[in-house]
Every structure is written in C-alpha cells, then in structure tokens.
C-alpha positions as CSV (number, residue, x, y, z in Angstrom):
1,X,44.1,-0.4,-0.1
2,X,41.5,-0.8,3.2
3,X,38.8,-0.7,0.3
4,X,40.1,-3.7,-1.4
5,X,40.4,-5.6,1.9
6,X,36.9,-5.0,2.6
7,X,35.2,-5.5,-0.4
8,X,36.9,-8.6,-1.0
9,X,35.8,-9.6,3.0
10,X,32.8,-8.8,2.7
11,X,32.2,-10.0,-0.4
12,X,28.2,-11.3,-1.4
13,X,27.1,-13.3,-4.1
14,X,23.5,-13.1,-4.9
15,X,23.8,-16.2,-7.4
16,X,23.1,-18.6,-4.9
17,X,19.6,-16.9,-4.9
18,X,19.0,-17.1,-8.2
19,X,19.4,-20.3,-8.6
20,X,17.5,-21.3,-5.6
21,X,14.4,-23.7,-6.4
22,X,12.0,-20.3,-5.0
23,X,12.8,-16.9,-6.1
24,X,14.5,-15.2,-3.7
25,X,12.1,-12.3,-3.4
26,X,9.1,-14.5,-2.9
27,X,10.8,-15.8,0.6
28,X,11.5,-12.8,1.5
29,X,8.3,-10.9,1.2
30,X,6.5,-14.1,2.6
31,X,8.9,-13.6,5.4
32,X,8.7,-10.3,6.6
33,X,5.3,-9.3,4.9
34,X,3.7,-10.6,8.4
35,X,6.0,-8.7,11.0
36,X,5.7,-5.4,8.8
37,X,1.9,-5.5,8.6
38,X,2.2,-6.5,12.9
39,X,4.7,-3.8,13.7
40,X,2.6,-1.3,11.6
41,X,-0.7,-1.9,13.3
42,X,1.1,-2.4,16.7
43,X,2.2,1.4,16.3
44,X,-1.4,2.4,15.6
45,X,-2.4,0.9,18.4
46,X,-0.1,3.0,20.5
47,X,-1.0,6.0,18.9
48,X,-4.9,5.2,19.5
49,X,-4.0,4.6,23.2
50,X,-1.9,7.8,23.6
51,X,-4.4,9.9,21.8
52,X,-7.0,8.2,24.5
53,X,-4.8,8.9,27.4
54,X,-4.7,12.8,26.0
55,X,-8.3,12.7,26.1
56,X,-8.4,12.1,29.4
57,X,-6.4,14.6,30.7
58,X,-3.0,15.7,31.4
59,X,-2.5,13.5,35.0
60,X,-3.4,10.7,32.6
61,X,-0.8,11.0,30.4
62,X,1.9,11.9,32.6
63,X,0.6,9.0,34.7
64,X,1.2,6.8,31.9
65,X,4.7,8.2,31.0
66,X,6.1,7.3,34.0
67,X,4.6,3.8,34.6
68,X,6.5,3.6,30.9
69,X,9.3,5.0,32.3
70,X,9.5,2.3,35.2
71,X,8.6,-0.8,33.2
72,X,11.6,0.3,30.3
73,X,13.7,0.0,33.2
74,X,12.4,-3.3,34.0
75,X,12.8,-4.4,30.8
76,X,16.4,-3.4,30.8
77,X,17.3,-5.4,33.7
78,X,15.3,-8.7,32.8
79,X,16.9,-8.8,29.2
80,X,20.3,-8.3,30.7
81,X,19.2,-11.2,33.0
82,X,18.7,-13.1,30.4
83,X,21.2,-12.1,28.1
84,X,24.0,-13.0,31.4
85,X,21.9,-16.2,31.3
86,X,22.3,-17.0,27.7
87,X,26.2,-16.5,27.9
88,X,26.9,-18.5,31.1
89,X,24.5,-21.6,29.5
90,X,26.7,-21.3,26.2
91,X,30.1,-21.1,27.8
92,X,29.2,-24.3,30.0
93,X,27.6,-26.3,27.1
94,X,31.0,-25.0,24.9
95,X,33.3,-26.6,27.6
96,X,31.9,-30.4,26.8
C-alpha cells in the first residue's frame, strides 16, 4: 500500500521532454558537460598539489593538512552565516 502512495507521489513524466522544441539530452549534456570537465580538472589539480607538497617533505604536508583543517572550519561557519542570513532575509521579505 506505501508503494502505491509513493509511486503515485512521486510520479515523473518524461513526455514533457520529449516534446520539448530541444531534445532533452542535448540540454542536459550542454549543461553539465562544463562543470564535469571543471570539477575533473579541479581534482587533478589537487592531486598535483598534494603530490608536490609530498615532495617536499613530511612537515610540508602535515603543514598543509592542518591549515585545511582550519580553513574547513571556516568554511563551516561562514556558510552557516550565510545560510542564517538567507532564512532571516526570506522570512522578512515572506511577511509583506
């Protein structure tokens, strides 16, 4: 019975793609063909800089793992800054 309830919920139709003006596909690969080819060389670039950092030496590296450490911190606290942010500046614009 829960089946049923979802898969009538959640229900998608792919005809509205098909009978789009552009193919479906075509949008999509145009759309994410850039962000897969600049999330691919982004993590070769952090494998060349980690393989550099080995190079140098052990300090280096750990050196470099903990300024990481310290700026992922950083970065959790400025996105929930600006996530707060984002929900305060919606809940005041939803009470006009």
């Amino acid at each position: 019975m829960l089946s049923n309830v979802i898969k009538g919920r959640f229900k998608f139709q792919f005809d509205i793609y098909k009978n789009s003006k552009k193919n479906f596909w075509e949008v999509y690969w145009k759309t994410t063909l850039p962000v897969i080819v600049n999330e691919t060389f982004w993590a070769l670039g952090q494998v060349f800089y980690n393989a550099a950092y080995a190079m140098v030496g052990t300090q280096a590296t750990a050196a470099v793992q903990i300024a990481v450490a310290i700026q992922g911190l950083a970065f959790v606290i400025v996105r929930g800054l600006g996530s707060s942010c984002s929900i305060m500046l919606g809940q005041s614009i939803g009470k006009k």
